[in-house]
N, C-alpha and C positions, 0 to 999 in steps of 0.2 A: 339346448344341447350342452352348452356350457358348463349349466346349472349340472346335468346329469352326468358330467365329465368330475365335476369337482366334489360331486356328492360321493361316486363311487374312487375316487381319490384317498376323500377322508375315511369312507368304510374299511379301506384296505389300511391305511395307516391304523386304523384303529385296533386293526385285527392285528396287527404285525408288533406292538405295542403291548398287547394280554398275552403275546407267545411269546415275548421273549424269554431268554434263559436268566436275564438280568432280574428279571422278577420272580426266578423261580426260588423256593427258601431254600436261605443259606446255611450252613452248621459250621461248626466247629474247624472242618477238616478244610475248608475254602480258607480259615482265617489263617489257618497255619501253612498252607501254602503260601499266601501272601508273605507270610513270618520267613516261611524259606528263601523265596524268590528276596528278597529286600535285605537278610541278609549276606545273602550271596552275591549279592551288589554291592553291599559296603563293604564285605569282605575284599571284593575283588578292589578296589578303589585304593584298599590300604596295601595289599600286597598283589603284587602282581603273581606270584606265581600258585595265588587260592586254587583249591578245583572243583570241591563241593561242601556242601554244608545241607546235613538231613537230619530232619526229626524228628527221636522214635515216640510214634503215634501213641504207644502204648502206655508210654509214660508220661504222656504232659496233664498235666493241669490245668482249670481253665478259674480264673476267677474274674466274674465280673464284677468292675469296678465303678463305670458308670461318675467320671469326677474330670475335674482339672487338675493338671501337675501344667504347674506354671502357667503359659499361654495356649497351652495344648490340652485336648478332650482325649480322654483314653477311656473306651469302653471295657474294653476287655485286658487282661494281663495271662498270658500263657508263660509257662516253665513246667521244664523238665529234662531230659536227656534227646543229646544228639549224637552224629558224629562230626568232626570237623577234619578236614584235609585240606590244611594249609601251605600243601607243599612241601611238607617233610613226614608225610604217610599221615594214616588216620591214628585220631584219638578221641576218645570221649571224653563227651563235655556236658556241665549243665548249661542251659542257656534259658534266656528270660526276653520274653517280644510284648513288649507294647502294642496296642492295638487299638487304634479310634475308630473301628466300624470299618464295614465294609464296604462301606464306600472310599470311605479318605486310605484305608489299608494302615501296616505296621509304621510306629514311628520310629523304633528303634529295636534295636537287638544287642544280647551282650551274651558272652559266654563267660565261663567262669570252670577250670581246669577240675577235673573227677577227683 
């Protein structure tokens, strides 16, 4: 009974495992959300009164890099244009996100005034 308890245990984990959405392929647009989310957190860290930070999709670039910069893996290097709303209205920005995979996410983000 045991045995049949722990067998359909494992089957069900196993299935629940091949569904996940964790394993479904990732592109481009996941890595740049990550980019947005990460730094709209450092943003917010250094000013408190940030409100959003978005990246136009249509303009980024994606170069994969695949290397070490210093102690850190950066797979990926995305730039291109955003907007930034720092609390004194929006403005356009260029911006550049480091990117170690999709799993570790962005290491860094910088903008840089249009």
């Amino acid at each position: 009974m045991a045995v049949r308890i722990a067998g359909a245990l494992l089957a069900a984990l196993s299935l629940s495992l091949f569904s996940s959405p964790a394993l479904a392929q990732r592109n481009k647009f996941d890595g740049l959300r990550q980019c947005e989310r990460h730094a709209s957190a450092q943003f917010r860290q250094l000013n408190p009164q940030f409100r959003r930070f978005v990246i136009d999709r249509a303009s980024v670039s994606e170069d994969k890099y695949a290397a070490q910069i210093g102690t850190q893996f950066v797979s990926t290097i995305y730039h291109g244009k955003a907007m930034l709303d720092a609390g004194s209205g929006e403005k356009n920005v260029r911006f550049i996100c480091l990117h170690a995979g999709y799993r570790r996410g962005p290491l860094f983000v910088y903008t840089m005034a249009e």
